[in-house]
MARZASE-398629 format. One record per residue (C-alpha): residue number from 1; residue in three letters; y, z, x. Coordinates in nm, 2 decimals, padded with zeros to 4 digits, always signed. Example, Ala and Ser with C-alpha at 12.3 -4.5 7.8 and 13.67 -1.06 7.14 Angstrom:
BEGIN
<atom 1 ALA <-00.45 +00.78 +01.23>>
<atom 2 SER <-00.11 +00.71 +01.37>>
% end
This chain:
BEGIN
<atom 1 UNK <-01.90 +00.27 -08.38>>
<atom 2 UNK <-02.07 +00.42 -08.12>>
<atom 3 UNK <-02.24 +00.72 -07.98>>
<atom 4 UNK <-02.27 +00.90 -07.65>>
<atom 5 UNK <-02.51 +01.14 -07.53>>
<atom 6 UNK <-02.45 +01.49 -07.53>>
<atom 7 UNK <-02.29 +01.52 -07.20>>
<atom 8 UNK <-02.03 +01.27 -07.24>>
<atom 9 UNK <-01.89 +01.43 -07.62>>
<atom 10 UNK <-01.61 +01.61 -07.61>>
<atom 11 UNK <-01.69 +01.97 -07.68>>
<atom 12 UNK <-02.00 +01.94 -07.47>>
<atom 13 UNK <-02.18 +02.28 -07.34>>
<atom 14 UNK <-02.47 +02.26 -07.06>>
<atom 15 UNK <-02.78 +02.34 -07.14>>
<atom 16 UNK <-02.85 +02.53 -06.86>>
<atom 17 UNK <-02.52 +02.79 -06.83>>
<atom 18 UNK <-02.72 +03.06 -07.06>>
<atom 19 UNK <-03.06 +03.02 -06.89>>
<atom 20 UNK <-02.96 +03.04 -06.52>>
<atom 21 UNK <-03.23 +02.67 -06.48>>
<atom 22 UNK <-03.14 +02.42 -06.29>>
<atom 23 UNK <-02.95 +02.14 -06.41>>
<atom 24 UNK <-03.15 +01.86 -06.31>>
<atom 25 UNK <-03.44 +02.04 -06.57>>
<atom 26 UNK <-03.25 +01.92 -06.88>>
<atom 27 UNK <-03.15 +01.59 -07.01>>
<atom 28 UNK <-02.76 +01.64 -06.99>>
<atom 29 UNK <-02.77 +01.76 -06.63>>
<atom 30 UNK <-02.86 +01.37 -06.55>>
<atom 31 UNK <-02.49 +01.22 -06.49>>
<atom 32 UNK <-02.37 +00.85 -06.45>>
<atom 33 UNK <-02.26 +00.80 -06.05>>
<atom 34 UNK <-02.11 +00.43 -06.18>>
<atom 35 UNK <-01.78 +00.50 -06.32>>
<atom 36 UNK <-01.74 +00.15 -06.47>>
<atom 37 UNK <-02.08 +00.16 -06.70>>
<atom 38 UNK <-02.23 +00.44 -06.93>>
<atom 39 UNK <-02.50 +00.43 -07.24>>
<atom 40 UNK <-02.40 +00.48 -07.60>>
<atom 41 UNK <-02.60 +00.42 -07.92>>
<atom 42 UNK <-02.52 +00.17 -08.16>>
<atom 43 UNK <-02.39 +00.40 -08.49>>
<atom 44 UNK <-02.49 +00.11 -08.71>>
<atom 45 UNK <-02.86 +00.07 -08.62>>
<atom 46 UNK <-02.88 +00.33 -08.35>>
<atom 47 UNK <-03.00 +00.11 -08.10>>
<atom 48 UNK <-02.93 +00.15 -07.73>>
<atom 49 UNK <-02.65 -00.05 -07.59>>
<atom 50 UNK <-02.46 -00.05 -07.24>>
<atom 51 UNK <-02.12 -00.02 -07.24>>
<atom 52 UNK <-01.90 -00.20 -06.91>>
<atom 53 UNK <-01.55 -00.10 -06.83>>
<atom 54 UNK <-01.32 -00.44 -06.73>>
<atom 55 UNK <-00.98 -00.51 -06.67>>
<atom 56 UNK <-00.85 -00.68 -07.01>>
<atom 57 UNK <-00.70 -00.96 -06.81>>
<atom 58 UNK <-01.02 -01.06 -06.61>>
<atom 59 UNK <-01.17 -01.39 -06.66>>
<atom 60 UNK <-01.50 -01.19 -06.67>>
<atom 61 UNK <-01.46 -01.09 -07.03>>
<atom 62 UNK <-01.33 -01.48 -07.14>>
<atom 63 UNK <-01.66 -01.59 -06.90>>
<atom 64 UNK <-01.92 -01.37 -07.07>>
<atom 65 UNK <-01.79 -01.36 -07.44>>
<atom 66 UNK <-01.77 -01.78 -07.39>>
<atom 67 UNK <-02.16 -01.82 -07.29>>
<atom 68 UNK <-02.24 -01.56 -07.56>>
<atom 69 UNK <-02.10 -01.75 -07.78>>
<atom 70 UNK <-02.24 -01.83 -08.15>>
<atom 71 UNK <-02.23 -02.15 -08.01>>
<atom 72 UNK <-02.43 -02.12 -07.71>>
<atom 73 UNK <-02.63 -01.76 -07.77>>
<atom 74 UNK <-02.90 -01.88 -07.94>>
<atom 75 UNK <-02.97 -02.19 -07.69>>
<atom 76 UNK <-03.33 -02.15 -07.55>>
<atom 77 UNK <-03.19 -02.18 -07.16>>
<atom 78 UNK <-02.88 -01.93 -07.21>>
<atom 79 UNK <-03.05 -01.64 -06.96>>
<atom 80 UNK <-02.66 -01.49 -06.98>>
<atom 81 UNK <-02.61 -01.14 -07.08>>
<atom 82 UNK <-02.56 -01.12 -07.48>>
<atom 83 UNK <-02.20 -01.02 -07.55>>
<atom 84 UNK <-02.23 -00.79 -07.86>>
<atom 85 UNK <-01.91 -00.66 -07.89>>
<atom 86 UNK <-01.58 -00.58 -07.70>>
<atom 87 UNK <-01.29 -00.34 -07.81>>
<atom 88 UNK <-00.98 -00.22 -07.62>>
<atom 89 UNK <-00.96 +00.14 -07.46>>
<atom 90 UNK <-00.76 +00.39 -07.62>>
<atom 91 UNK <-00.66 +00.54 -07.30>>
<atom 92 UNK <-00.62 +00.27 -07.10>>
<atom 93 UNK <-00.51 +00.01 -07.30>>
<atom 94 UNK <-00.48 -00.22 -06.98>>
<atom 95 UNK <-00.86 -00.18 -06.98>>
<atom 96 UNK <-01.17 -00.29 -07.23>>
<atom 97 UNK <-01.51 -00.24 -07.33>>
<atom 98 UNK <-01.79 -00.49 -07.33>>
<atom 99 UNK <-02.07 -00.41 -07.51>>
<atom 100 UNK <-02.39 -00.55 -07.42>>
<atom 101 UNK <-02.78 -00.46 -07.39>>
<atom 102 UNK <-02.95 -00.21 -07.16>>
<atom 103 UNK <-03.13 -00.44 -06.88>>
<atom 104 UNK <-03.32 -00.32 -06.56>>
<atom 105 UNK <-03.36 -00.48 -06.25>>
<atom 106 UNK <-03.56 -00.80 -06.29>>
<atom 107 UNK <-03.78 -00.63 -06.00>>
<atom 108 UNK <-03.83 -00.27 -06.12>>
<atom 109 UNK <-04.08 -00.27 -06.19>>
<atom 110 UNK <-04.23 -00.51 -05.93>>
<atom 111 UNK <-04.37 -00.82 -06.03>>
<atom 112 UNK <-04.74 -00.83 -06.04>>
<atom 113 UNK <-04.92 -01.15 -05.99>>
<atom 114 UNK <-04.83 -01.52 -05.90>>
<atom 115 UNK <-04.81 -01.62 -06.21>>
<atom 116 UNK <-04.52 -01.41 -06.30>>
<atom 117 UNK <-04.34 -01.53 -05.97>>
<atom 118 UNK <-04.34 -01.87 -06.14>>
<atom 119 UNK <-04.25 -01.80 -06.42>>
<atom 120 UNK <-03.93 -01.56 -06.24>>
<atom 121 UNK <-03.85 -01.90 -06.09>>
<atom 122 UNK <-03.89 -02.13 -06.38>>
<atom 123 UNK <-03.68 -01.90 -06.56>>
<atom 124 UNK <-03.38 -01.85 -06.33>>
<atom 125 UNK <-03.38 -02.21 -06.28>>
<atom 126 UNK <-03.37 -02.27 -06.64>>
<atom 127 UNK <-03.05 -02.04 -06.70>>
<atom 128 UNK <-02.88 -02.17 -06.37>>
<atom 129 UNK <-02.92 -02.51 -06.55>>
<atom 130 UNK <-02.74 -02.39 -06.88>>
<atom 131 UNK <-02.46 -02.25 -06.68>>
<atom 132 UNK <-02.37 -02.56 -06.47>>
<atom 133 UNK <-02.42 -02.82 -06.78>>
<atom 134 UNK <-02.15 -02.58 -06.96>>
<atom 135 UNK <-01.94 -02.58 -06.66>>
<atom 136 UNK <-01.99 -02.23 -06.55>>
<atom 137 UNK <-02.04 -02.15 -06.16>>
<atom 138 UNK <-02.19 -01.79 -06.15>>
<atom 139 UNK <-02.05 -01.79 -05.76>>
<atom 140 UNK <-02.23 -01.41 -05.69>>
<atom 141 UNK <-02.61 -01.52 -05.87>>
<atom 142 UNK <-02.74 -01.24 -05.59>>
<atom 143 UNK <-03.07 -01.03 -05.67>>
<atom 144 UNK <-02.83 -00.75 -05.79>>
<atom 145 UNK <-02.72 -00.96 -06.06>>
<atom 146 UNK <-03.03 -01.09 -06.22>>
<atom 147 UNK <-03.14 -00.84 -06.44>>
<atom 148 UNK <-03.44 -00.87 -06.71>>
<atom 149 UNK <-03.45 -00.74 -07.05>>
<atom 150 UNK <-03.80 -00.51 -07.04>>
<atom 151 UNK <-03.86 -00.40 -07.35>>
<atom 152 UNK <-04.21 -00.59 -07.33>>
<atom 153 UNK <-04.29 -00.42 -07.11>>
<atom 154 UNK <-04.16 -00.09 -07.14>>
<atom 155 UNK <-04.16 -00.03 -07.52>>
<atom 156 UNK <-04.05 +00.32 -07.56>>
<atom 157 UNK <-03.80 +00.27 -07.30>>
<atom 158 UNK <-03.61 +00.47 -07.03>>
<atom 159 UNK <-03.35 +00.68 -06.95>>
<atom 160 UNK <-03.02 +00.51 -06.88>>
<atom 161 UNK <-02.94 +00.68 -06.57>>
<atom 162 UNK <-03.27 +00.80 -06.40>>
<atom 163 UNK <-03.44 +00.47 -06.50>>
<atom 164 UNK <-03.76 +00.59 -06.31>>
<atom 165 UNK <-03.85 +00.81 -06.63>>
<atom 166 UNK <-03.85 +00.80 -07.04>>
<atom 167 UNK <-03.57 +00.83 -07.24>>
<atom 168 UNK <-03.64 +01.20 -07.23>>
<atom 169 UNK <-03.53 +01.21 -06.82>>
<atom 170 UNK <-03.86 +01.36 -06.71>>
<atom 171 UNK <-04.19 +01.19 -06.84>>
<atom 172 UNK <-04.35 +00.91 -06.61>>
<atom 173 UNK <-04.31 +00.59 -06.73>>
<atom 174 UNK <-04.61 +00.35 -06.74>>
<atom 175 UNK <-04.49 -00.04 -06.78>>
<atom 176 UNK <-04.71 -00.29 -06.94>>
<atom 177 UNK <-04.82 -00.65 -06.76>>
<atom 178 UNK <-04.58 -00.89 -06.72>>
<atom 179 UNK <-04.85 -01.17 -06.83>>
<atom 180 UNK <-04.94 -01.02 -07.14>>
<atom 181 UNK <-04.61 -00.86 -07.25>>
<atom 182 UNK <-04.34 -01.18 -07.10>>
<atom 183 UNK <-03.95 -01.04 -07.02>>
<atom 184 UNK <-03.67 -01.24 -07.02>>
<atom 185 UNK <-03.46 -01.28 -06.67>>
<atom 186 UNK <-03.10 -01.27 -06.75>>
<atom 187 UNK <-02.76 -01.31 -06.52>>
<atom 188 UNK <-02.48 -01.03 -06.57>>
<atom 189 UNK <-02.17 -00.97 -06.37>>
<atom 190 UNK <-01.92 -01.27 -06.41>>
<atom 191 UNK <-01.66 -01.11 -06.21>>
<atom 192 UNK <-01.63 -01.40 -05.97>>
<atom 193 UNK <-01.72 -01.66 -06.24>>
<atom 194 UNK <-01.57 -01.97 -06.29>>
<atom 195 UNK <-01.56 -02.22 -06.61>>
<atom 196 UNK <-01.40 -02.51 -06.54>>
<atom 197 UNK <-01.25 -02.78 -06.78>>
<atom 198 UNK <-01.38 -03.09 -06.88>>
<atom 199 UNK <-01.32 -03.35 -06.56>>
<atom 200 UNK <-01.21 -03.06 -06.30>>
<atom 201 UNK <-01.29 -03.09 -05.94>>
<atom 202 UNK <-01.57 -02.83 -05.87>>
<atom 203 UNK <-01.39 -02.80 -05.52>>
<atom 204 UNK <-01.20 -02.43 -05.45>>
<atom 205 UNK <-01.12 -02.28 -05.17>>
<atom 206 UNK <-01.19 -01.90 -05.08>>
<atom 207 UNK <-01.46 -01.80 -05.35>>
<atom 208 UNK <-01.83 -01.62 -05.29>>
<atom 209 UNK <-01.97 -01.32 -05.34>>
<atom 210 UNK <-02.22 -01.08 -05.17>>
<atom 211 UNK <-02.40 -01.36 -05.02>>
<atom 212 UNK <-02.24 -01.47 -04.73>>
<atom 213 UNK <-02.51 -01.72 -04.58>>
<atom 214 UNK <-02.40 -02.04 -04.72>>
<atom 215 UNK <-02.23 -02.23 -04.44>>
<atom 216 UNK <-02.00 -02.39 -04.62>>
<atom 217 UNK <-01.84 -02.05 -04.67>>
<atom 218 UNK <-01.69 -02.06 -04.28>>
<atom 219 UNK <-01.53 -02.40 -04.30>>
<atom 220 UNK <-01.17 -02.49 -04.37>>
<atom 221 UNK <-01.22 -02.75 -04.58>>
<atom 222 UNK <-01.32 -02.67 -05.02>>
<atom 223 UNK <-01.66 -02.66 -05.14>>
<atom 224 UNK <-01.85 -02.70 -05.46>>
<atom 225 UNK <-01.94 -02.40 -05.63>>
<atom 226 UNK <-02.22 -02.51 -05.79>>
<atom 227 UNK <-02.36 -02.60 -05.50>>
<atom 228 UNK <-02.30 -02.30 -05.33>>
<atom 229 UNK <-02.51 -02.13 -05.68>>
<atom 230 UNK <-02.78 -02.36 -05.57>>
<atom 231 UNK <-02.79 -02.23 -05.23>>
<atom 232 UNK <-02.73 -01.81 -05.32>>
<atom 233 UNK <-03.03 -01.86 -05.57>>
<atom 234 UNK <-03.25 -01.99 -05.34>>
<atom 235 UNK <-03.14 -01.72 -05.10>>
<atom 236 UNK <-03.25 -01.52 -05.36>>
<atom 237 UNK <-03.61 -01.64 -05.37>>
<atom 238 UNK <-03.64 -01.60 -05.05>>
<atom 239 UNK <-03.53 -01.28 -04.97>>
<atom 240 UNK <-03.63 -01.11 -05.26>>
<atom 241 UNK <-03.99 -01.23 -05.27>>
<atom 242 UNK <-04.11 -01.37 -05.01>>
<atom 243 UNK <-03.91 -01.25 -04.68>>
<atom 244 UNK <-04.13 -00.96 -04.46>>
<atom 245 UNK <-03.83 -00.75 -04.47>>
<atom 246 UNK <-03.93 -00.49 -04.69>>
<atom 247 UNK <-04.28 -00.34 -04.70>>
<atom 248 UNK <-04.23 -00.42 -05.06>>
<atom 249 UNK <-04.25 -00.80 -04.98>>
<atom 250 UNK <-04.58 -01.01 -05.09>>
<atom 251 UNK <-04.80 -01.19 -04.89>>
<atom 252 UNK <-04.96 -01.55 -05.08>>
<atom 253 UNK <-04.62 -01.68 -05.18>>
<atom 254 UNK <-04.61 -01.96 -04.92>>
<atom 255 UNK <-04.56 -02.22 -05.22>>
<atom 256 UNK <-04.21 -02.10 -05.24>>
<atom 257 UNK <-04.06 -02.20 -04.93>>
<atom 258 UNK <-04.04 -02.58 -04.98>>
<atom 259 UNK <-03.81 -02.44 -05.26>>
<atom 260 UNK <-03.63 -02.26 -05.07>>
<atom 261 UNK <-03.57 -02.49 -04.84>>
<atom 262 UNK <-03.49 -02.78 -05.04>>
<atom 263 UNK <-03.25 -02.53 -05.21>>
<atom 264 UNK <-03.08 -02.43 -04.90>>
<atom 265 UNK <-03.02 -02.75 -04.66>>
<atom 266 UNK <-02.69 -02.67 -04.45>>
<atom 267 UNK <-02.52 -02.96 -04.56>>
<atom 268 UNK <-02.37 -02.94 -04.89>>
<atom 269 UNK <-02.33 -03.25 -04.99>>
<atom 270 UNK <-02.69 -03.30 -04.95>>
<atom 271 UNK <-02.80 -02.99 -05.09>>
<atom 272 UNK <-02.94 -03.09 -05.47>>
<atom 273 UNK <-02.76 -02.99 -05.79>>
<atom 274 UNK <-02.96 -02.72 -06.05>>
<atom 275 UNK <-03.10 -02.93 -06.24>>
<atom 276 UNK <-03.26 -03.17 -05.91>>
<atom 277 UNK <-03.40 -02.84 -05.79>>
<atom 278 UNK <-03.61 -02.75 -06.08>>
<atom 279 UNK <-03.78 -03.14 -06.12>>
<atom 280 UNK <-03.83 -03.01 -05.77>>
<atom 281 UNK <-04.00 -02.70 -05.89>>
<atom 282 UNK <-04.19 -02.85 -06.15>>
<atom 283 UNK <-04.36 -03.09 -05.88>>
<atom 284 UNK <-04.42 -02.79 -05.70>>
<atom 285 UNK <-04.58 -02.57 -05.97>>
<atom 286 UNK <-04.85 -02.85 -06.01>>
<atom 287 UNK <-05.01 -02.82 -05.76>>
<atom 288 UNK <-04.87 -02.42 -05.69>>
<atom 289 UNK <-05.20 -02.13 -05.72>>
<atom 290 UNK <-05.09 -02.02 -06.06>>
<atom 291 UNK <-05.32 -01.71 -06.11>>
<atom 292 UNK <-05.29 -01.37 -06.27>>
<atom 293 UNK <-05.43 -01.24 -05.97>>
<atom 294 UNK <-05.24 -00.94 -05.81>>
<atom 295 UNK <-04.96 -00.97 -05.53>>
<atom 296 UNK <-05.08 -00.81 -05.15>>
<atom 297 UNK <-04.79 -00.62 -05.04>>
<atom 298 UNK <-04.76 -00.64 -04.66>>
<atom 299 UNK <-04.74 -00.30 -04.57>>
<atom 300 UNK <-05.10 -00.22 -04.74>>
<atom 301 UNK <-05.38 -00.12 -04.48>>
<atom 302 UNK <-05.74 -00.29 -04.53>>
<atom 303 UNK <-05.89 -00.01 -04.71>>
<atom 304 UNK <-05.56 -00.02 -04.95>>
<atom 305 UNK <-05.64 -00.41 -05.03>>
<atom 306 UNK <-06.02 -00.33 -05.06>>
<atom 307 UNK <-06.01 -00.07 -05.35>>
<atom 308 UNK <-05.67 -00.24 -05.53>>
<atom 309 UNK <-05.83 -00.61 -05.51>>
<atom 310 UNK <-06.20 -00.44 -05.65>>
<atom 311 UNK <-05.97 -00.30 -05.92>>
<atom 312 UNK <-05.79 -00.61 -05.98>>
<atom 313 UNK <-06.13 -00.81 -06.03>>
<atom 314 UNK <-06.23 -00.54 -06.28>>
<atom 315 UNK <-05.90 -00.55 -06.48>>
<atom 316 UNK <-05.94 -00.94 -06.53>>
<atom 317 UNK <-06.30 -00.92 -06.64>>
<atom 318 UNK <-06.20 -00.69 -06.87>>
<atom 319 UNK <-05.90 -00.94 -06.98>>
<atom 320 UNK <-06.07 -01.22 -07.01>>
<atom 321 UNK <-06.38 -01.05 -07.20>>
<atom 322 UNK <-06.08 -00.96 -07.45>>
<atom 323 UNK <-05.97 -01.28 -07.45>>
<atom 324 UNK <-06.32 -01.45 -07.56>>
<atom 325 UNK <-06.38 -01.21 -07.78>>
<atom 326 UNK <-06.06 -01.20 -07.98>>
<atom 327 UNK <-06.11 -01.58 -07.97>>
<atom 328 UNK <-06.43 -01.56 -08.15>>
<atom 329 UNK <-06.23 -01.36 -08.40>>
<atom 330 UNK <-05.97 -01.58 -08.47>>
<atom 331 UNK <-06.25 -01.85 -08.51>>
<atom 332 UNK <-06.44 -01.65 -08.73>>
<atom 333 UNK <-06.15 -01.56 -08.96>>
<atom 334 UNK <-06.02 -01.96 -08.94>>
<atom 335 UNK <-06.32 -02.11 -09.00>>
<atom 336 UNK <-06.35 -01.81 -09.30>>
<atom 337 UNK <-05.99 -01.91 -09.43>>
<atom 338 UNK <-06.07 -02.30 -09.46>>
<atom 339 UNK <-06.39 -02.23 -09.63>>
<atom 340 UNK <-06.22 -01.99 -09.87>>
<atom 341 UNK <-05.94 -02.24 -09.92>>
<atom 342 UNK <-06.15 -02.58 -09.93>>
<atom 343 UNK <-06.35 -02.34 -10.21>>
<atom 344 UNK <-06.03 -02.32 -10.44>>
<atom 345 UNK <-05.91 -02.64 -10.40>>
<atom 346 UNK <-06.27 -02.81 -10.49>>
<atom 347 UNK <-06.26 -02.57 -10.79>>
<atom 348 UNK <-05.89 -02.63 -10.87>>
<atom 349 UNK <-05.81 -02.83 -11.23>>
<atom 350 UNK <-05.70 -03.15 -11.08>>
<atom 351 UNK <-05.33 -03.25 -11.24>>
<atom 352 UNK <-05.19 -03.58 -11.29>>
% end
């Protein structure tokens, strides 16, 4: 079974009705604004789980529970949402429940350094791959819906609802590096999704979600939703990392927009499949400035660059002095265990 909080039980009190306090001072004054999604704990383990309101008849639930399949969970690529669990609503019956883990934004908190651009990339690639080579077009693979699991880097967690804080609502929360602690990127939402069968033209007519860029979207004639994936991702990249829209956007990422590019050529039919656009990656990575070095944000005035990039400089010495030195300890307790070992086995009774 599962558990909600306290606000969402059904002979809740507030906290706040004898003390005269503002709501938004206690935990159950924090409410869910999305009527479709809410938090629970797992009764069994009591582990934090999301659960996700869908019509019973939507090919969302087929979509989701198919790529979370025993079958397919446990493939290395599979950057789909984990389907735990889904059950039938006893109020609705029309409606059910998918069960699945609490994820955050992929960038929330923002990516730090190069390095974990690339590795972003790599791994949305990756799972755009899996989809495709199990006949799955996402068809709405937006920023919105690539999330990441961040428990690496947020071990104690957050609060469901005001994500900007602990589980407890109100303490600061203080995320760990991305390069040292690695997350996972994962899609969610399969709400437009399609899975097609085994020889089935990849042609429809009238699909797409919330990007709407993709010319092919504004002719008459079909087009290939995997293609059109191909193009929304790279959309993706572009706006979401390295556009000048935002004052959030980073400066240095320049590497990207061959990607992009290639990702995005006008003409479908020219535009390369999934898997073409990560050998296309992978050239591009060679020879990319892989470095844990800190992104610039554009909107940071010289003074702003001068104190975070000293800071910066200090926090890798200080990383890679850690490094060395826990390599000389792992050295030092190797070389300790072979002695130790090549000790017994020299003394060991030899048996025929």
């Amino acid at each position: 079974g599962y558990k909600l909080r306290e606000r969402y039980k059904p002979d809740w009190k507030p906290s706040w009705t004898k003390t005269g306090k503002n709501p938004w001072t206690y935990e159950d004054g924090i409410f869910q604004i999305l009527p479709m999604i809410l938090d629970a704990r797992r009764t069994l383990d009591h582990s934090l789980i999301c659960l996700k309101l869908i019509r019973k008849q939507s090919e969302e639930i087929k979509i989701a529970q198919f790529l979370s399949s025993e079958r397919l969970r446990h493939h290395p690529n599979n950057h789909c949402v984990p389907i735990f669990d889904a059950f039938r609503d006893s109020i609705s019956p029309e409606m059910n429940f998918l069960v699945m883990p609490v994820l955050r934004p992929f960038n929330d908190p923002n990516l730090g350094a190069v390095n974990e651009i690339v590795d972003f990339v790599s791994q949305i690639l990756e799972g755009l791959i899996f989809m495709h080579d199990n006949l799955v077009a996402h068809d709405d693979a937006t920023g919105v819906n690539v999330m990441m699991d961040a428990r690496p880097i947020l071990p104690d967690g957050w609060h469901f609802v005001a994500d900007y804080s602990a589980p407890d609502g109100f303490q600061q929360l203080r995320p760990l590096s991305r390069m040292d602690h690695p997350v996972r990127y994962i899609f969610v939402d399969f709400g437009l999704s399609h899975r097609y069968l085994p020889g089935e033209s990849l042609l429809v007519r009238e699909a797409g979600g919330r990007d709407g860029d993709a010319p092919e979207l504004y002719t008459k004639g079909p087009y290939d939703l995997f293609k059109l994936d191909v193009f929304t991702i790279g959309n993706m990249f572009e706006k979401d990392l390295i556009e000048a829209i935002l004052p959030q956007k980073y400066e240095g990422l320049d590497f990207l927009f061959p990607l992009t590019s290639f990702m995005k050529k006008p003409n479908a039919q020219k535009r390369p499949t999934a898997e073409e656009s990560m050998s296309f990656w992978n050239s591009i990575k060679k020879q990319s400035p892989g470095s844990r070095w800190r992104l610039c944000k554009r909107d940071e005035t010289p003074g702003q660059r001068v104190v975070l990039n000293t800071l910066d400089v200090a926090k890798q010495g200080f990383h890679q002095i850690t490094r060395l030195f826990k390599d000389d300890v792992s050295k030092h307790y190797s070389n300790h265990f072979v002695r130790s070992n090549m000790s017994s086995v020299a003394s060991a009774p030899v048996v025929y």
